[in-house]
C-alpha positions in Angstrom: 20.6 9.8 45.2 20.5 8.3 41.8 23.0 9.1 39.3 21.5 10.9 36.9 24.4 9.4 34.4 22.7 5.9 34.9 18.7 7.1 35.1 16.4 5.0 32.6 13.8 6.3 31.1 10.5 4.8 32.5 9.1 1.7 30.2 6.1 4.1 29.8 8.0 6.0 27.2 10.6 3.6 25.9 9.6 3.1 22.2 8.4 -1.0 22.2 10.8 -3.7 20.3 9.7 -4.5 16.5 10.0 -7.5 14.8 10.1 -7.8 11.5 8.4 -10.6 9.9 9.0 -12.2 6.6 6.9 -11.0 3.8 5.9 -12.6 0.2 5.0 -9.5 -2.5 4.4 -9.2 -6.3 6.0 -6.6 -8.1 6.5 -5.5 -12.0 9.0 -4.4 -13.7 8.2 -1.3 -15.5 9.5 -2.2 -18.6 7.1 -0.3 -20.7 6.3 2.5 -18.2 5.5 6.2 -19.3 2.8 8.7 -18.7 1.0 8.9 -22.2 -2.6 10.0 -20.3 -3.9 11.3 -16.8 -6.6 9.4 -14.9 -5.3 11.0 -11.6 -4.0 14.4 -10.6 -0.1 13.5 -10.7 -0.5 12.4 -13.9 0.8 14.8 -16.9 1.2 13.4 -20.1 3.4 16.6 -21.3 6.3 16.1 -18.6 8.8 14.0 -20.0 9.2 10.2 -18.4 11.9 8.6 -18.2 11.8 4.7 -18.5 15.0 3.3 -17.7 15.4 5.7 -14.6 12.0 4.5 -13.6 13.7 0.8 -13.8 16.4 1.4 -12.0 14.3 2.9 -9.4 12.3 -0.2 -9.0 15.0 -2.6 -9.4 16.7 -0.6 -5.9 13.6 -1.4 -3.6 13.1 -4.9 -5.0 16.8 -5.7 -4.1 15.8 -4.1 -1.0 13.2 -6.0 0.1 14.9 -9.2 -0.8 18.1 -7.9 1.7 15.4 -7.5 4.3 14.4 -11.1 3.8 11.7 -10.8 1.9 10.1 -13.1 -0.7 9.3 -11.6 -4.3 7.8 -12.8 -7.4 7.8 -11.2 -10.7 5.4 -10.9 -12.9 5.8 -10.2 -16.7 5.0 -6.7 -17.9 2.9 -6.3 -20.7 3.4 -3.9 -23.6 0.8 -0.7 -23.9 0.3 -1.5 -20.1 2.4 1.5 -18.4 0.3 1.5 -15.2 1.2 -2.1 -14.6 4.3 -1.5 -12.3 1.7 -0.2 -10.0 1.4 -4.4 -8.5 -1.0 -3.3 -5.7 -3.8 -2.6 -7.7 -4.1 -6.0 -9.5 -5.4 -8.0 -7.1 -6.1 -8.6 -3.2 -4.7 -11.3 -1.4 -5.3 -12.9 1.6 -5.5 -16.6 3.1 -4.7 -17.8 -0.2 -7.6 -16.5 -1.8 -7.3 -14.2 -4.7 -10.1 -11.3 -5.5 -8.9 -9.5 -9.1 -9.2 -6.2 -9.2 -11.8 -4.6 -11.7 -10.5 -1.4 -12.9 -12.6 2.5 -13.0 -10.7 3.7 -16.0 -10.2 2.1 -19.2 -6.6 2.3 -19.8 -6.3 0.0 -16.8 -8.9 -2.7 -17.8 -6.7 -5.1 -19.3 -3.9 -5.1 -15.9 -6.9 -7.2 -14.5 -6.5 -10.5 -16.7 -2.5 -9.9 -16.6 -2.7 -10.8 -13.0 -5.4 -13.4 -13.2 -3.5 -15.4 -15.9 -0.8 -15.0 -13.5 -2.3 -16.2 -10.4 -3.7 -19.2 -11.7 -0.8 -20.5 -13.7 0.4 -20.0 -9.6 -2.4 -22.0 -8.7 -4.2 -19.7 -7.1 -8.3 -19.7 -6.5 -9.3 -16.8 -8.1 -12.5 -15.1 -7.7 -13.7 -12.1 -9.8 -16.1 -9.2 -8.0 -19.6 -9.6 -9.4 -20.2 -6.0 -10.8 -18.6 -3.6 -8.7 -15.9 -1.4 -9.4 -12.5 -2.6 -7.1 -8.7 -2.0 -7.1 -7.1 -4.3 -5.4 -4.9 -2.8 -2.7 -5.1 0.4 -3.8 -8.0 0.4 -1.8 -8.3 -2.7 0.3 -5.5 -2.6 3.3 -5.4 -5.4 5.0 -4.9 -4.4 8.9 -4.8 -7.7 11.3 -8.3 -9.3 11.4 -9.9 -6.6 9.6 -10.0 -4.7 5.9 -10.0 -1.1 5.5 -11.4 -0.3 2.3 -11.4 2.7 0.8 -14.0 4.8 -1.8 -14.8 8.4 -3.1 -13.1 8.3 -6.3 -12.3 4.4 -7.5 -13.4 1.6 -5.4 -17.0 1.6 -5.4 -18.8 1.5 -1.9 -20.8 -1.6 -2.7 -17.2 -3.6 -3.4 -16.8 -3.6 0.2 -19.6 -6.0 1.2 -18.7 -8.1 -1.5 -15.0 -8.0 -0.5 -15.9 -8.9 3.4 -18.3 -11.4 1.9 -14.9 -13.3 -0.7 -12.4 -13.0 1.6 -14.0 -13.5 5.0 -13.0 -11.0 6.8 -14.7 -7.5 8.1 -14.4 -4.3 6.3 -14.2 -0.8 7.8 -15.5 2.0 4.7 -13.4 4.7 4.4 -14.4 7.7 2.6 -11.9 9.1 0.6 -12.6 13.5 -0.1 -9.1 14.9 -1.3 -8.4 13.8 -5.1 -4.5 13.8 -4.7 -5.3 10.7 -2.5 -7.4 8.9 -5.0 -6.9 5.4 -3.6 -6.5 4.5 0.3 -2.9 3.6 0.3 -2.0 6.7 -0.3 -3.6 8.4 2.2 -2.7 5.5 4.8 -0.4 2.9 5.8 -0.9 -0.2 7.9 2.2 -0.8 9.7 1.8 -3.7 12.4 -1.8 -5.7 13.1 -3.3 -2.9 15.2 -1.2 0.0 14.0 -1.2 2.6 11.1 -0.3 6.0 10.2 -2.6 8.5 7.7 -3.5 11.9 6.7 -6.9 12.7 8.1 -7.3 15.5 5.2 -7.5 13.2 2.8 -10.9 11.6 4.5 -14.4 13.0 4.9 -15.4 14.1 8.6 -17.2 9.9 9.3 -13.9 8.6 8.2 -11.9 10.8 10.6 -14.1 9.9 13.4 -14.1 6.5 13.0 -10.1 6.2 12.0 -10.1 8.0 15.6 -11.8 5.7 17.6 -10.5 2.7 15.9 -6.8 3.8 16.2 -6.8 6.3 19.0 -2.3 6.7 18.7 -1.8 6.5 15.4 0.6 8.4 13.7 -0.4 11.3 11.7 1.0 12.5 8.8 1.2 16.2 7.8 0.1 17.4 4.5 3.9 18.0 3.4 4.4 14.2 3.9 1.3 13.3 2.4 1.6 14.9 -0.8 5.0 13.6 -1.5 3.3 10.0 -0.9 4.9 9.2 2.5 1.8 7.1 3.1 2.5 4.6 0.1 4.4 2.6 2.3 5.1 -0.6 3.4 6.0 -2.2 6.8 7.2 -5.5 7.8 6.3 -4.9 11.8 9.8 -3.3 11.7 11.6 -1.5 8.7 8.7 1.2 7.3 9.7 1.9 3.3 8.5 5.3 2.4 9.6 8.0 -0.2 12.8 9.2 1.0 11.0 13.1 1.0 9.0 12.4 3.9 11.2 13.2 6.3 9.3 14.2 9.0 7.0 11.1 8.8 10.3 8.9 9.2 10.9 10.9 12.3 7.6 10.3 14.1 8.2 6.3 12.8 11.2 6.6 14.7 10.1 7.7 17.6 7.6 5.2 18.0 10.8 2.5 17.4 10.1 1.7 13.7 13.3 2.0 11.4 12.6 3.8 8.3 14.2 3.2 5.3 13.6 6.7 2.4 13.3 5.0 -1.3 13.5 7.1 -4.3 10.8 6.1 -6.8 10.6 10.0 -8.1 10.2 9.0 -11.6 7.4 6.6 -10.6 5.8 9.0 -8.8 4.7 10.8 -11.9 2.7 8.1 -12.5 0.7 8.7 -9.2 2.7 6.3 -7.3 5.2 4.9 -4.6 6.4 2.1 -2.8 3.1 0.3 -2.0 1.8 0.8 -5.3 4.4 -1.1 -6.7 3.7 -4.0 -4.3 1.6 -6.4 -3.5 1.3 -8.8 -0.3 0.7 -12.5 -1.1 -0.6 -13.1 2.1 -1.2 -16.9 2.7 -3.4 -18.8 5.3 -2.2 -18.3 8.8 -3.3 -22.1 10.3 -2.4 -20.4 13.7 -5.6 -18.3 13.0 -7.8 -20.9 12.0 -8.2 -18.5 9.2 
């Protein structure tokens, strides 16, 4: 007889072995960050914002990601930009090629030429969307040889085909329903090639089918996680950053043998908000890929 002492568990329900892989990201400091208007539900311009706890905040997760081995660059804040800190949004990257974001609301217009000044000075190839509302990775998640690209209340629909048609790659809609999860990354996270996690209430009935079939054992999030932004997250194939309140989402991460790491951007968060907002992946050309 076996001694139960020594039993395995069967490889069938061993969680698999993740590797982290290096990662290149933009971030900005928020310098000049505050909540002075509300273009999203979080957003409440008579709760009182505090600036240099929203810096030291930031300055935790980008020493962070640079102990995980991680590349960052900074880019320079701009004054009378508060939303700026939010890197994602700027721009979408991939192979080398860089699409700038054209922004829904006003107060955000001028973030776009912030990051295409800095791109090119990088030496970048930039290429600007033709007509059609876009915000970077707010709404474009990059997930292996594919884009998920979310709309319903910034992006607008007809971005996507334009997006598949710059940067080569297909694009899978995604309908956004729920206005606390006004862009896609906060309402999912891509955390390995074929993998993700989301909150199916933030997505209209098509978009839940189609997450379904596409991802059949994803994780998925509960409201309680959702709403405290445990989808604006990042993963490097191994460590998952999310807001430290989602606890329960860090649980089913680690059951599926991701190590989560809870970061406190609380006073960011009033700005609508987390870890993957303030981020955003320079990814380069894979020559493996051919791409």
């Amino acid at each position: 007889m076996r001694d139960p002492m020594t039993t395995t568990l069967p490889t069938a329900v061993r969680p698999p072995v993740r590797t982290a892989r290096p990662r290149h990201y933009l971030m900005c400091r928020p310098s000049y960050f505050t909540v002075d208007y509300r273009i999203n539900p979080w957003m409440d311009p008579a709760k009182p914002t505090d600036t240099a706890l929203a810096v030291l905040q930031w300055e935790r997760l980008y020493a962070l990601y640079q102990e995980l081995g991680h590349t960052v660059e900074l880019i320079e804040p701009v004054p009378g930009l508060p939303d700026m800190v939010y890197a994602a949004n700027g721009a979408t990257v991939l192979d080398d090629r860089v699409v700038v974001a054209r922004f829904r609301h006003p107060e955000r217009a001028a973030e776009a030429p912030a990051y295409q000044a800095w791109f090119e000075q990088q030496g970048y190839p930039v290429v600007h969307p033709a007509a059609f509302t876009n915000e970077g990775e707010g709404d474009y998640l990059v997930a292996g040889r594919r884009i998920l690209a979310g709309t319903g209340f910034r992006t607008d629909p007809a971005a996507h085909a334009e997006a598949a048609r710059l940067l080569g790659r297909p694009v899978v809609s995604l309908t956004l329903v729920d206005p606390r999860f006004y862009h896609l990354d906060t309402a999912l996270a891509v955390l390995d090639d074929d993998e993700i996690m989301y909150y199916p209430g933030a997505f209209a009935p098509e978009s839940r089918r189609l997450l379904a079939e596409l991802y059949p054992d994803a994780i998925l999030a509960e409201e309680s996680d959702a709403e405290v932004f445990g989808l604006n997250a990042i993963s490097d194939g191994r460590h998952v950053l999310l807001p430290e309140a989602a606890g329960r989402l860090a649980e089913r991460l680690a059951e599926r043998g991701f190590e989560p790491i809870g970061v406190d951007l609380s006073e960011l968060f009033k700005g609508g908000g987390s870890v993957k907002c303030c981020t955003l992946e320079l990814r380069h050309r894979d020559l493996t890929l051919g791409g």
